[in-house]
C-alpha positions as CSV (number, residue, x, y, z in Angstrom):
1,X,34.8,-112.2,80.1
2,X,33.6,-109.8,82.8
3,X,36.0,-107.3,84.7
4,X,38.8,-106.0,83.4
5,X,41.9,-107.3,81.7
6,X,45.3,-106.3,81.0
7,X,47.6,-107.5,78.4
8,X,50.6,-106.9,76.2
9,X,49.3,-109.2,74.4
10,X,46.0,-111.3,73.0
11,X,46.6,-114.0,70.7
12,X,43.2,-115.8,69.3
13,X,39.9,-114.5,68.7
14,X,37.6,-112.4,71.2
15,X,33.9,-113.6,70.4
16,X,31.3,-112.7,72.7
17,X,30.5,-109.6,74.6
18,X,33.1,-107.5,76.0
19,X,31.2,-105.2,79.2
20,X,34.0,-102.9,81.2
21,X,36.7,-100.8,79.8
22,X,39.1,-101.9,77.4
23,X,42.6,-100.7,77.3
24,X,44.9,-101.3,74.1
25,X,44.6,-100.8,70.7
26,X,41.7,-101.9,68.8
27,X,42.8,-102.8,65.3
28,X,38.9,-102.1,63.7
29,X,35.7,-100.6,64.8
30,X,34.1,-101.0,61.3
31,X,31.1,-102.8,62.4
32,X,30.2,-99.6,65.2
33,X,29.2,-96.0,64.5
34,X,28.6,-92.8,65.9
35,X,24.9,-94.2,67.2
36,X,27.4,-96.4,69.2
37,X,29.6,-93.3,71.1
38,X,28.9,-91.0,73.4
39,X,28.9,-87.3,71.8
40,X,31.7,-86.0,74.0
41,X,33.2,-82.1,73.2
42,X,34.0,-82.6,69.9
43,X,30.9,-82.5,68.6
44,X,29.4,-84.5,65.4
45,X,28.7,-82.6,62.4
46,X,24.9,-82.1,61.4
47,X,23.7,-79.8,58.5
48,X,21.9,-77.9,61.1
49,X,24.6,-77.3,63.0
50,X,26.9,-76.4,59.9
51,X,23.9,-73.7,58.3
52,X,23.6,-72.1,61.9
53,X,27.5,-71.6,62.4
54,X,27.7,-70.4,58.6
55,X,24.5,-68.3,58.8
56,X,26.4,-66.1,61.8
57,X,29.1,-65.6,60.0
58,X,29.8,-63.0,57.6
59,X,33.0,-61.6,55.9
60,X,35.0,-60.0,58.9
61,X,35.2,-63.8,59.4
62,X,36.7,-65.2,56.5
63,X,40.7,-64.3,56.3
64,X,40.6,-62.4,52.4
65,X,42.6,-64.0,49.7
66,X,45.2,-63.0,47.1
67,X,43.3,-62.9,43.8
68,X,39.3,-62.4,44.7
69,X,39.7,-59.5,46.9
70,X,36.7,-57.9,49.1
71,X,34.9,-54.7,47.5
72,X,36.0,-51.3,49.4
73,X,35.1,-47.6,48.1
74,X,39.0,-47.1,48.3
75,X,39.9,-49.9,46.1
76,X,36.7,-48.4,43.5
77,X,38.3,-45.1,43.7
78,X,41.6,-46.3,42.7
79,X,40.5,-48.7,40.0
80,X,38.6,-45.4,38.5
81,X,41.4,-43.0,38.6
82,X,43.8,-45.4,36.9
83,X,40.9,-46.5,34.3
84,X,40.2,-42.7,32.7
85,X,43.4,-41.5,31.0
86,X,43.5,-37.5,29.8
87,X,43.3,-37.2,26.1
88,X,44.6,-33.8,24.5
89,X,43.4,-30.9,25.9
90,X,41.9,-32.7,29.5
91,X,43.2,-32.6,33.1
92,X,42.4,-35.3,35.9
93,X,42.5,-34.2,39.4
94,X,42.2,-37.0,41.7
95,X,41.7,-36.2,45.2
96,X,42.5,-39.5,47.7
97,X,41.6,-38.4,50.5
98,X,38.1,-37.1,49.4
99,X,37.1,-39.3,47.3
100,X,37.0,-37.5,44.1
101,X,38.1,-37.3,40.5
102,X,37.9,-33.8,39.0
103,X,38.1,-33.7,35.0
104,X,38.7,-30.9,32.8
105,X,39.2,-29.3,29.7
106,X,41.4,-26.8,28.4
107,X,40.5,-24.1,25.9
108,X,42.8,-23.7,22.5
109,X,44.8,-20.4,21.6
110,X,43.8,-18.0,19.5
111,X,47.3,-19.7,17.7
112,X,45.8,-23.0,17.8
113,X,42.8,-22.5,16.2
114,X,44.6,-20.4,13.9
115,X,46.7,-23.6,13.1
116,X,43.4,-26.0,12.9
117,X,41.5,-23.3,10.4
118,X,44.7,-23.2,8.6
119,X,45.5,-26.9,8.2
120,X,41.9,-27.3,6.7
121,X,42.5,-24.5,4.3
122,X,46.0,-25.8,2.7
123,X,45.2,-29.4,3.2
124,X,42.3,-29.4,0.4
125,X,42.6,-29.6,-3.3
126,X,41.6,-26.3,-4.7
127,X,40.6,-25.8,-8.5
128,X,40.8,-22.5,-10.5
129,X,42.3,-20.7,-7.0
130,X,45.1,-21.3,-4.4
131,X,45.3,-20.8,-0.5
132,X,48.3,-20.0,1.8
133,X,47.9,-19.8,5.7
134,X,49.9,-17.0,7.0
135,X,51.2,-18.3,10.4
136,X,52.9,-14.8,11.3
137,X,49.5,-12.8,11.2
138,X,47.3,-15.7,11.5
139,X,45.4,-15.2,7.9
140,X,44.8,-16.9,5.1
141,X,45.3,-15.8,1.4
142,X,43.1,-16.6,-1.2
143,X,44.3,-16.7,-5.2
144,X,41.9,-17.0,-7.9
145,X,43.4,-17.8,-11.0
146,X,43.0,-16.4,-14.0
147,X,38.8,-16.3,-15.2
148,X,39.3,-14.8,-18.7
149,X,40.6,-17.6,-20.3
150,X,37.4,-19.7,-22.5
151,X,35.8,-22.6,-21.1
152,X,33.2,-22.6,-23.0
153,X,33.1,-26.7,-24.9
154,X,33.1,-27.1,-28.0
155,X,30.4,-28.0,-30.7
156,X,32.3,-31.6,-31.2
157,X,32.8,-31.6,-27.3
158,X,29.2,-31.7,-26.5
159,X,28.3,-33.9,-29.5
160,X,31.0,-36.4,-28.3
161,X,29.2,-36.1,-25.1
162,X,25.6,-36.1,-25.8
163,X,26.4,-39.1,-28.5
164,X,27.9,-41.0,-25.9
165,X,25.1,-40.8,-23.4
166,X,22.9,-42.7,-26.2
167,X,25.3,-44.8,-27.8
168,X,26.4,-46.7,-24.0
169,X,22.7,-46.9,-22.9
170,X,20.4,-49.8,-22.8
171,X,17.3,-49.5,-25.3
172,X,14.3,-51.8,-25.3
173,X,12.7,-52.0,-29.3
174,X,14.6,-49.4,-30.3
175,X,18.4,-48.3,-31.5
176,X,20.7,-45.4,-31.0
177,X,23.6,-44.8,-33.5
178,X,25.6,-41.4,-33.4
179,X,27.0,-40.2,-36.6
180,X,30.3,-38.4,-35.3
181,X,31.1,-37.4,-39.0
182,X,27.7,-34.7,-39.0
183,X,27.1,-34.8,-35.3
184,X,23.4,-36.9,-35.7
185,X,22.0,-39.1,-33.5
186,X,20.1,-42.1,-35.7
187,X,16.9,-43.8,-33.8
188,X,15.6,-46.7,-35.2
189,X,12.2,-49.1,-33.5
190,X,12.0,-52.1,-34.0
191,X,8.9,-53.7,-35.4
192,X,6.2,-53.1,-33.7
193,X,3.9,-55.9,-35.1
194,X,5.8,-58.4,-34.7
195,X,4.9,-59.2,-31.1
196,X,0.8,-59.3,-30.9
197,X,0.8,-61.7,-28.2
198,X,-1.4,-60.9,-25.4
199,X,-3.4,-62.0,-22.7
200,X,-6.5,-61.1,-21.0
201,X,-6.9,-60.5,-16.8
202,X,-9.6,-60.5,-14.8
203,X,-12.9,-59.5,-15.9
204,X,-11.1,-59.2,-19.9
205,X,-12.1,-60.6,-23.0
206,X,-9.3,-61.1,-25.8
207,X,-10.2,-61.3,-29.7
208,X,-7.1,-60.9,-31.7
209,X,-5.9,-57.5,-30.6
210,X,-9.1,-56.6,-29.4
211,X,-10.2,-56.2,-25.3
212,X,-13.7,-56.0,-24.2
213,X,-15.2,-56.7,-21.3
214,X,-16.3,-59.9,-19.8
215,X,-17.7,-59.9,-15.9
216,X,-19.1,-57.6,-13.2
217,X,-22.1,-56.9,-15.9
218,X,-20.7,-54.0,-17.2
219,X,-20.9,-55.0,-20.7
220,X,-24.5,-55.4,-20.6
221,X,-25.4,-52.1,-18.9
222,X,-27.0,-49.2,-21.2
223,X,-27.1,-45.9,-20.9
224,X,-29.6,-44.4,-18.9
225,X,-29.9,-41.3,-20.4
226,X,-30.0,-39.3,-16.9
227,X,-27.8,-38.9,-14.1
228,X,-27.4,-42.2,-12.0
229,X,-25.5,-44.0,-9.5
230,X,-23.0,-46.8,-10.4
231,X,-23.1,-49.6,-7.1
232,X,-22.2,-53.0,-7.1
233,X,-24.7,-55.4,-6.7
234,X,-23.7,-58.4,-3.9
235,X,-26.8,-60.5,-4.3
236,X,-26.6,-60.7,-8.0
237,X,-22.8,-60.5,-8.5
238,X,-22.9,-57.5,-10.9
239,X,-22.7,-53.9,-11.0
240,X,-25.8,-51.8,-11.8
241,X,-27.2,-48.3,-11.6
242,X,-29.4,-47.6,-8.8
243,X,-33.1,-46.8,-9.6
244,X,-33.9,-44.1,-6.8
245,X,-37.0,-44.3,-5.0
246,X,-40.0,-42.0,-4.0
247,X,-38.8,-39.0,-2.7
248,X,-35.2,-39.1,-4.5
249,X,-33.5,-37.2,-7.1
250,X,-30.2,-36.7,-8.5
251,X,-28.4,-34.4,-10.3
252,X,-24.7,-34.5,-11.2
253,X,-23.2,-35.8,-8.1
254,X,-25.7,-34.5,-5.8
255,X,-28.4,-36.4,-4.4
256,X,-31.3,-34.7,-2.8
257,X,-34.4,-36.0,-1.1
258,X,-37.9,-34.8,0.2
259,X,-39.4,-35.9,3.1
260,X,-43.4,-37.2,1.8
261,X,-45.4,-36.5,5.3
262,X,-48.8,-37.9,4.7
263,X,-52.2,-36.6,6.6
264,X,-51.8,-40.4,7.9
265,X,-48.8,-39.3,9.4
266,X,-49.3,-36.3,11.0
267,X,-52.5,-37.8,12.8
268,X,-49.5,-40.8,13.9
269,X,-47.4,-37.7,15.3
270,X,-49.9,-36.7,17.7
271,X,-51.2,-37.2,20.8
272,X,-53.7,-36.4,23.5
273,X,-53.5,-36.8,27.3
274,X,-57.0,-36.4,29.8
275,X,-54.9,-35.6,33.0
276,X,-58.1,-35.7,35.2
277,X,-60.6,-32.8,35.8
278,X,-63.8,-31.9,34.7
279,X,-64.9,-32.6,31.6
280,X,-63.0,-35.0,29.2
281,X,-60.4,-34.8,26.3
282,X,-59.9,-37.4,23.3
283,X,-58.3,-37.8,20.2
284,X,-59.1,-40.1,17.0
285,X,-55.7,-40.7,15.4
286,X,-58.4,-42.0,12.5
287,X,-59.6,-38.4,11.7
288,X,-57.8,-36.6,13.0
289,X,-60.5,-35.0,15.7
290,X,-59.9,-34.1,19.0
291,X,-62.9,-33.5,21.0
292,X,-63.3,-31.6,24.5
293,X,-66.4,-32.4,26.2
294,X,-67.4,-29.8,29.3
295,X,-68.2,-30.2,33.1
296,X,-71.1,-31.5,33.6
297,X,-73.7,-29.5,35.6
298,X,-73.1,-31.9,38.6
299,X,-69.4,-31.6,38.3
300,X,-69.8,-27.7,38.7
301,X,-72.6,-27.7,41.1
302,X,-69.8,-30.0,43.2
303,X,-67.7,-26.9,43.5
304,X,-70.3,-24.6,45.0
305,X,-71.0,-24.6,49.1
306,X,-72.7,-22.2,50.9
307,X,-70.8,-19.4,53.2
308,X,-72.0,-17.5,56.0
309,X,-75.4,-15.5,55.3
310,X,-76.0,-17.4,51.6
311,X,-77.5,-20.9,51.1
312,X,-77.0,-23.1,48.5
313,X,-79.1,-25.8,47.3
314,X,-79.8,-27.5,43.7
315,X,-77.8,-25.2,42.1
316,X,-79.7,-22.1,43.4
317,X,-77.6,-19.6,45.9
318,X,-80.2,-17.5,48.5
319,X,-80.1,-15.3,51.0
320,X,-82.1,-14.6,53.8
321,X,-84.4,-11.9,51.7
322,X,-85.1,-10.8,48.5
323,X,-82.7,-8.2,47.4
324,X,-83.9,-7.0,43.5
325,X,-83.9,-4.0,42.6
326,X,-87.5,-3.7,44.0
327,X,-87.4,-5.2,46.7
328,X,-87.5,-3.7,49.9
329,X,-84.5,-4.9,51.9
330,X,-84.8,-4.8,56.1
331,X,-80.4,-5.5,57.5
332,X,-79.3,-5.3,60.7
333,X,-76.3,-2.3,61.0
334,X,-75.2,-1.2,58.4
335,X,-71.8,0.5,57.8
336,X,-70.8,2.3,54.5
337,X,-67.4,3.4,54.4
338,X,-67.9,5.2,51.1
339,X,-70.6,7.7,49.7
340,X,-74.3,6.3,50.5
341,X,-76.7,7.9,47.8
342,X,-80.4,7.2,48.0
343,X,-83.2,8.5,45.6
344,X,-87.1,8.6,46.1
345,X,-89.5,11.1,47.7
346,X,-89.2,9.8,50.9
347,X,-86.2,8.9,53.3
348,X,-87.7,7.5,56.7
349,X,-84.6,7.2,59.9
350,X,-86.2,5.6,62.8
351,X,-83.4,5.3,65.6
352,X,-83.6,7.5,69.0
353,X,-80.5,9.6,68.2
354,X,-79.4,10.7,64.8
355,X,-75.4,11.7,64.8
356,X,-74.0,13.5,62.1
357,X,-70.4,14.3,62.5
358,X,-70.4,17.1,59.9
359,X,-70.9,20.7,61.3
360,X,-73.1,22.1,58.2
361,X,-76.1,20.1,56.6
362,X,-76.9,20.6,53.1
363,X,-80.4,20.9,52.1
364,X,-82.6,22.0,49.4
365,X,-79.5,21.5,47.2
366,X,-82.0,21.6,44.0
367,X,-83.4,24.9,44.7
368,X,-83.2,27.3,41.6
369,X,-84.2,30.6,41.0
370,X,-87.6,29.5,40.0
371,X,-88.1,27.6,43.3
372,X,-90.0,28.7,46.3
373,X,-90.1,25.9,48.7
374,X,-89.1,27.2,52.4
375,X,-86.3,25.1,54.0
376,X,-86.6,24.1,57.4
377,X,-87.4,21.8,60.4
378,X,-90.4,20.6,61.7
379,X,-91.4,17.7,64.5
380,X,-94.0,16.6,66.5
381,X,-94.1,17.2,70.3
382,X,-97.0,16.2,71.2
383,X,-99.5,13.5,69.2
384,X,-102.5,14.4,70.8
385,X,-101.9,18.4,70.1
């Protein structure tokens, strides 16, 4: 059917395709679903849609019930003030408007106090005294009865009493009787041989009623007659005393020990170290020797050089001339900045000009009374005259 159709009415079945509008009631659409209709205003429900519109919402948008009611500081406040009631002697202050609850407490009368102190007093059970509180003047009177009378027991009391302590205890192998009639107590054991059963623990021997020992080795240790130590020995499962070795002593609970430092031991201990140079240094840890061995005569001949005005040369330094002390020695200038002393007959200066800076010459300094030598100056001026 193509095009559209109107009708009151439609009797029979429809099979086929309907394409164009339909207008009427459709008594089922079971076998169509939302795949099959457009998505007009009213939009179809998603979870994403549903988690976004929750997700922007909050409380301001949910209308507040009866029972669960939303949190507010107000509604806190209240719930506080009408929780904390004010026992005897404390105040609440609530303040509403900001925000506050105030408690406190109030301090007793001197009457009050009075009355507390008192009731404390005439309340207890007093023996050999009485107490009254005075409420007018706030004091309390104390009455001691009567101390002279004797209160001292008796001879029979304490007998009665003593006898008693015996006579209601528990004994073990032995009994208590008191004789009230002459104030005795009666103590009878019981057989004491009648029980000999024993046993033996660890590391005992039992013979009839007699213990001895039986492990750790102890039975079979004698004395050592000197002062020892008492170990226990792991490998051999026993105890023993400890022999000391060289060096060791003990006496009483001290033990001392000397050190034995062999001649082996000291030559051990020491050592010897060449660090280069001339010469050479060993040491025999064998004997005991340590030997230094000088520089050689090449080795200090090695250190030697010539300077300026001195040669060196197989171990021999020179100089231009021989300079002994009889020699005679020919230098170039000479200058002596201290005294210059010269002995012999004879003192020859040949220079052109002789400059002495001294205004007085001394001469003839070994004249003595016996001398008769003339001083003076002589010259030549003229060789052929």
């Amino acid at each position: 059917i193509t095009g559209t159709m109107t009708a009151n009415a439609f009797a029979g079945a429809l099979t086929g395709n309907v394409t164009g509008n339909v207008t009427g009631t459709v008594s089922s659409i079971a076998n169509l679903s939302t795949s099959n209709l457009s998505e007009g205003s009213n939009l179809y429900y998603t979870n994403a849609r549903a988690d976004a519109r929750i997700a922007s919402a909050d409380t301001d948008d949910l209308s507040e019930g009866s029972s669960n009611l939303y949190h507010t500081s107000e509604r806190v406040d209240d719930r506080v003030n009408a929780l904390i009631v004010a026992g005897s002697n404390i105040s609440k202050t609530y303040d509403d408007a900001a925000g506050t609850l105030t408690l406190a407490s109030t301090q007793l009368t001197t009457e009050q106090v009075q009355d507390v102190v008192g009731a404390m007093f005439t309340s207890n059970t007093e023996t050999r005294g009485s107490l009254t509180y005075d409420d007018t003047d706030g004091t309390i009177d104390l009455v001691v009865d009567d101390m002279t009378a004797n209160t001292q027991l008796s001879t029979e009391a304490v007998q009665d009493i003593v006898g008693a302590m015996f006579t209601s205890n528990t004994e073990t192998r032995i009994g208590a009787t008191y004789e009230d009639g002459d104030g005795t107590i009666d103590l009878v054991v019981d057989d004491m041989t009648a029980n000999t059963t024993y046993s033996a623990g660890t590391g005992l021997a039992l013979s009839t009623t007699t213990f001895s020992l039986s492990h750790l080795g102890l039975e079979a240790l004698a004395d050592p007659d000197a002062d020892r130590i008492f170990f226990w020995d792991d490998s051999a499962g026993a105890a023993k005393f400890l022999t000391l070795g060289t060096g060791l002593s003990i006496t009483g609970t001290t033990l001392a020990g000397s050190a034995l430092y062999t001649d082996s031991d000291a030559r051990g201990a020491i050592s010897v170290t060449d660090s280069g140079g001339d010469g050479s240094l060993a040491y025999n840890n064998s004997t005991g020797v340590i030997t230094y061995t000088g520089p050689s005569a090449a080795e200090v001949r090695a250190h030697l050089s010539a300077g300026t005005g001195v040669t060196y040369s197989g171990g021999a330094i020179s100089i231009g001339q021989a300079v002994a002390t009889s020699s005679d020695v020919t230098f170039n200038d000479l200058t002596v900045s201290g005294d210059l002393i010269v002995s012999g007959d004879t003192t020859t200066v040949n220079t052109a000009t002789l400059a002495v800076e001294d205004p007085l010459i001394s001469m003839a300094t070994g004249n003595n009374a016996a001398d008769a030598v003339d001083i003076g100056f002589y010259g030549l001026y003229d060789t052929s005259g």
